[in-house]
LUMKOLTOR-42128 format. One record per residue (C-alpha): residue number from 1; chain; z, y, x. Coordinates in Angstrom, 3 decimals. Example, Ala and Ser with C-alpha at 12.3 -4.5 7.8 and 13.67 -1.06 7.14 Angstrom:
BEGIN
1_A_7.800_-4.500_12.300
2_A_7.140_-1.060_13.670
This chain:
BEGIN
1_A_5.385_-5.983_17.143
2_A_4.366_-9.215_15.642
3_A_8.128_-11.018_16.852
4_A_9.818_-8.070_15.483
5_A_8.094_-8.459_11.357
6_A_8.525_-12.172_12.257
7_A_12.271_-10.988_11.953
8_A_11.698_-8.733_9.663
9_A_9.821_-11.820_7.161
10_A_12.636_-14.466_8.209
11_A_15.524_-11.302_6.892
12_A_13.573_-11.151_3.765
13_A_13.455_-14.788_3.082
14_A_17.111_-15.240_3.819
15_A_18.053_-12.258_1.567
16_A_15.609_-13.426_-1.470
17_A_13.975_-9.754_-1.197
18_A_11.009_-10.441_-2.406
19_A_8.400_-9.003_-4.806
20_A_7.753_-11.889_-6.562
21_A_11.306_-11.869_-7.598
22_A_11.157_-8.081_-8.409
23_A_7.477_-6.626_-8.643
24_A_7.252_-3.103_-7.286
25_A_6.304_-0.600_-9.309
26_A_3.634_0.344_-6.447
27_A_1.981_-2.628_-7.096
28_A_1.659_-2.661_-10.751
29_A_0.013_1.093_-10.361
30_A_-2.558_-0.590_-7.102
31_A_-3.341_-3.458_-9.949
32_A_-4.197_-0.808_-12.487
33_A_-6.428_1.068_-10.482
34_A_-8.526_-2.240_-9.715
35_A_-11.349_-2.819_-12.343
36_A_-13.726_-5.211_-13.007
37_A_-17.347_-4.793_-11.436
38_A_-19.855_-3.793_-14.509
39_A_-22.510_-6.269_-12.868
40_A_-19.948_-8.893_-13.833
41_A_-20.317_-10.363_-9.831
42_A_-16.662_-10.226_-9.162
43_A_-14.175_-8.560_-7.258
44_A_-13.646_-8.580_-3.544
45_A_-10.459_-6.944_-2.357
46_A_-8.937_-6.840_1.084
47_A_-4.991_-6.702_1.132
48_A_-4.191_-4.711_4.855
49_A_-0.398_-5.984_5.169
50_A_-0.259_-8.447_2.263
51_A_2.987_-9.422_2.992
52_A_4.818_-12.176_0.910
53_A_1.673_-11.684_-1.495
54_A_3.173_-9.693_-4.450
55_A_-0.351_-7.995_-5.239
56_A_-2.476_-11.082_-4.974
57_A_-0.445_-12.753_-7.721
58_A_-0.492_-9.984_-9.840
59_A_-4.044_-9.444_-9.310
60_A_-4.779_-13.380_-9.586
61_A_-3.168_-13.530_-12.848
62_A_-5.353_-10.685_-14.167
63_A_-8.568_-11.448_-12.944
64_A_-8.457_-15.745_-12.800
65_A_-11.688_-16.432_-11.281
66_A_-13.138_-12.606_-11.185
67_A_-11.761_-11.883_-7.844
68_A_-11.765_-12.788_-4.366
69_A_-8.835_-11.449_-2.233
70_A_-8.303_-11.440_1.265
71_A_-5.252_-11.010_2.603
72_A_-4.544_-10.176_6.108
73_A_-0.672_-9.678_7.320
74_A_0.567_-9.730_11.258
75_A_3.625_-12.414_10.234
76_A_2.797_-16.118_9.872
77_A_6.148_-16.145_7.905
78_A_4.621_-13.635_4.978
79_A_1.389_-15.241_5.264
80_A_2.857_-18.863_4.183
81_A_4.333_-17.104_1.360
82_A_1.457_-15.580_0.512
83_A_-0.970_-18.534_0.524
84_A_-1.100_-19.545_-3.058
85_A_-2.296_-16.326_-4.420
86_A_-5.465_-15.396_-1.595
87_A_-8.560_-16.742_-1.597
88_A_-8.455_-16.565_2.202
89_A_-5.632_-15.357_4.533
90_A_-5.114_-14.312_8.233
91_A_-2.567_-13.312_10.699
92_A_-3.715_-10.623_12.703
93_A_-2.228_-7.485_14.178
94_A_-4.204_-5.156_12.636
95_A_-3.293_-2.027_14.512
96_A_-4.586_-3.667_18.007
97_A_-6.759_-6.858_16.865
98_A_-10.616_-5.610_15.720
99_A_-10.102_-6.779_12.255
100_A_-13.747_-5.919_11.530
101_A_-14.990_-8.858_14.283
102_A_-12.666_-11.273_12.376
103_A_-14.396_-10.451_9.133
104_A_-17.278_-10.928_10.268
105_A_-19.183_-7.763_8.541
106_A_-17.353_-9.118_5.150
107_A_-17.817_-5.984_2.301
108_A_-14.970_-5.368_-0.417
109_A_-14.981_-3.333_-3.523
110_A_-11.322_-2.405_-2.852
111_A_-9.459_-1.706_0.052
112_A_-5.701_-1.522_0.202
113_A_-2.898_-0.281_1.826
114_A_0.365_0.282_0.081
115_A_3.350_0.709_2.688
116_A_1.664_-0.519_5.271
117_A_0.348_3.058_7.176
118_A_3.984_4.347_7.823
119_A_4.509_1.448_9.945
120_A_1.686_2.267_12.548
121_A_1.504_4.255_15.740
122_A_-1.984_5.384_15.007
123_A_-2.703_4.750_11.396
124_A_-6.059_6.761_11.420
125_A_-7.703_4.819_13.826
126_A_-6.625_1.854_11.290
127_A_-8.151_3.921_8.243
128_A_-11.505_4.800_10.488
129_A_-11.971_1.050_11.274
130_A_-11.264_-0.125_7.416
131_A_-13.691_2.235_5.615
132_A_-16.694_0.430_7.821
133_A_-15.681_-2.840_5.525
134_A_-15.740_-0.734_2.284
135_A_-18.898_-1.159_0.076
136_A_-20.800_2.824_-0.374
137_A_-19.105_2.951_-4.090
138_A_-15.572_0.703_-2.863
139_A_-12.396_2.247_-3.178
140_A_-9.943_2.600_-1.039
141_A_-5.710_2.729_-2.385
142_A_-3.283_3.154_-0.336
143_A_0.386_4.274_-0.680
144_A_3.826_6.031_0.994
145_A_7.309_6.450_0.913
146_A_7.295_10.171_0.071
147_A_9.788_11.736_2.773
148_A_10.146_14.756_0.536
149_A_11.424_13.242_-2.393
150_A_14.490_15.215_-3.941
151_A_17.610_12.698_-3.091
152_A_15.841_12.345_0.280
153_A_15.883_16.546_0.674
154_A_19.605_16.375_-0.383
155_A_20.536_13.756_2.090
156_A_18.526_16.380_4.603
157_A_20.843_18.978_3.458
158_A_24.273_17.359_4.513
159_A_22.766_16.137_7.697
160_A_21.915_12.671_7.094
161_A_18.475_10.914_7.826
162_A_17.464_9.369_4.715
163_A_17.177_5.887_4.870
164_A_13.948_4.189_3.889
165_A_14.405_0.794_5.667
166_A_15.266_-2.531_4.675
167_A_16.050_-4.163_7.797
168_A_15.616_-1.983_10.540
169_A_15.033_1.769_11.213
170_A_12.424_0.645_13.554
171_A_10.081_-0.132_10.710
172_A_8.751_3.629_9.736
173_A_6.775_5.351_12.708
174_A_5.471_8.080_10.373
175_A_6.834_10.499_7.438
176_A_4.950_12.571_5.155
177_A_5.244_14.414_2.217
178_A_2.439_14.482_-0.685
179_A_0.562_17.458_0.739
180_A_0.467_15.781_4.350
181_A_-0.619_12.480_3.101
182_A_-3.253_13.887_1.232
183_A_-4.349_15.984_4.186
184_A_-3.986_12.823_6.445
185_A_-6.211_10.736_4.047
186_A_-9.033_13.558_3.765
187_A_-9.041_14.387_7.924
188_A_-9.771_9.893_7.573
189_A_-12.730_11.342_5.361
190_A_-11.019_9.621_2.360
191_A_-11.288_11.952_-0.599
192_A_-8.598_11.460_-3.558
193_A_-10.051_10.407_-7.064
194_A_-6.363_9.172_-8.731
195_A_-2.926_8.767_-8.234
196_A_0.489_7.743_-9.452
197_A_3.783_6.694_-8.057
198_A_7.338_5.286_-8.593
199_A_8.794_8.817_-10.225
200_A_12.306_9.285_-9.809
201_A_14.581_12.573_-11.674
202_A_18.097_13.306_-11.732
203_A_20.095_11.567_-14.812
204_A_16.537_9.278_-15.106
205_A_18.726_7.049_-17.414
206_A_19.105_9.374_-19.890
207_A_15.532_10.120_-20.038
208_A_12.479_8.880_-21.961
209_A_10.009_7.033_-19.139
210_A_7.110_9.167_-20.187
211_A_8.953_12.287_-19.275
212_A_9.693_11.182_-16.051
213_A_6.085_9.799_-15.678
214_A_4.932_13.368_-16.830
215_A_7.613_15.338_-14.616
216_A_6.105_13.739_-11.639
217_A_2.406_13.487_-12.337
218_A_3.378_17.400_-12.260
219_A_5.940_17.753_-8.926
220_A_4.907_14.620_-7.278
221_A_6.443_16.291_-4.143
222_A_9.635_16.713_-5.304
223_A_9.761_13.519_-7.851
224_A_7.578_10.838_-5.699
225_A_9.744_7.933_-4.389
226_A_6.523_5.949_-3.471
227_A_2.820_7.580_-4.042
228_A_-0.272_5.959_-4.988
229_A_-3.654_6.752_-4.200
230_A_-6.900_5.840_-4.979
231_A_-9.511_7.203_-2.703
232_A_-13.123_6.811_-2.047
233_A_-15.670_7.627_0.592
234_A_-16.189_11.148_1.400
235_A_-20.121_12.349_0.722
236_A_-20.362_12.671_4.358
237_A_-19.196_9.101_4.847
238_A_-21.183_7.743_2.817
C-alpha cells in the first residue's frame, strides 16, 4: 500500500495536481466547519490522510497561532509537501499501524477525514480507533465521492463505470451513496450535526451558485459530487 501512494504522490508532483495550486471545494467547507474554542485555548486538529497539506494551509492561514494540527499521511512524498503548514507530521499507515500508540493518548477538538475512507479495506475499524483520540465535545468531519451523483448514474446507464480516480482505479475500495454513508458513519456511532458538499446540476453555468448550493442542500443524493460531514460522538459514545 504505502509503495503504491508513493506512486500515486510522485504522479501528482510530476503532473502539478495539487491543492495548493487549486483548493478543493471540500476543503474550504472542512475549514468552515472548524471554529475557534470559546475558552480561547486553541485548536487541536488531526488531519487522517493529510496529503500534500491543502487543509493545514488553509487552516494555518485562518487561525495563525490558534491551532495546532497534526497531520498524519502513509507517503513520505505528501508528507514533505506538507511540512510547512503542520505543527507536527507523521508517516504512518493508518489502516494497519495503531495510530493511537503513536499519539501517545494525544486529544483533538477535530478529527478529519475527507477522501481518505474510500481508500480503505476496513474503514470502520479506522473510524472506531479515531473517535478514542476525539475530546467528549470534538468533532469529527469527514467526506466522499458520492457514487450516486447524477453524471455518475448516467454513465451507469450506458454501461460505463464512472471514473473517480486520478491515477489509478486501484485507489477507491469503497462506494456509497449519501444514505449509505450516513448509515456507515452512525453504525461507527458517529451521529451527523452538518453537512455540505461540492454541488454539481446540469447547465451549472447558466445558473446562480446559490441555486445550485440550495438544489443540493435539498437532493444531495442526486447533486453531491463530494459530501461533507460534520459529526460528533453518539450519546452512547460518549
Amino acid at each position: 500500500m504505502k509503495d503504491f501512494y508513493e506512486e500515486y504522490w510522485k504522479y501528482r508532483k510530476k503532473t502539478g495536481y495539487l491543492s495548493q495550486k487549486k483548493m478543493p471545494d471540500r476543503l474550504k467547507i472542512v475549514c468552515s466547519m472548524i471554529k475557534a474554542n470559546n475558552d480561547k485555548s486553541g485548536i487541536n486538529v488531526l488531519d487522517v490522510g493529510c496529503g500534500e497539506g491543502g487543509l493545514g494551509m488553509l487552516l494555518k492561514e485562518m487561525y495563525v497561532d490558534e491551532i495546532n494540527i497534526f497531520g498524519v499521511d502513509i507517503s513520505e512524498e505528501a508528507l514533505e509537501l506538507a511540512k510547512p503548514y503542520y505543527n507536527k507530521i507523521i508517516q504512518v499507515d493508518i489502516e494497519n499501524e495503531n495510530i493511537n500508540r503513536i499519539l501517545q493518548g494525544q486529544k483533538f477538538d477535530y478529527i478529519v477525514a475527507v477522501e481518505i475512507l474510500e481508500h480503505l479495506v476496513r474503514p470502520e475499524r479506522l473510524l472506531k480507533k479515531l473517535k478514542t483520540l476525539l475530546k467528549p465535545e470534538g468533532y469529527f468531519i469527514v467526506s466522499f465521492p458520492n457514487f450516486a451523483f447524477w453524471r455518475y448514474r448516467i454513465e451507469c446507464l450506458l454501461g460505463r463505470f464512472p471514473d473517480q480516480h486520478l491515477y489509478s482505479n486501484a485507489e477507491h475500495i469503497q462506494y456509497w451513496t449519501y444514505p449509505q454513508f450516513i448509515k456507515f458513519l452512525n453504525d461507527c456511532g458517529l451521529e451527523v450535526v452538518d453537512f455540505d458538499g461540492d454541488f454539481g446540476i446540469p447547465f451549472s453555468r447558466f445558473i446562480p451558485e446559490r441555486i445550485i448550493d440550495r438544489l443540493g442542500k435539498i437532493l444531495p443524493n442526486l447533486f453531491g459530487y463530494q459530501i461533507v460531514f460534520k459529526t460528533k460522538l453518539n450519546v452512547k459514545e460518549k
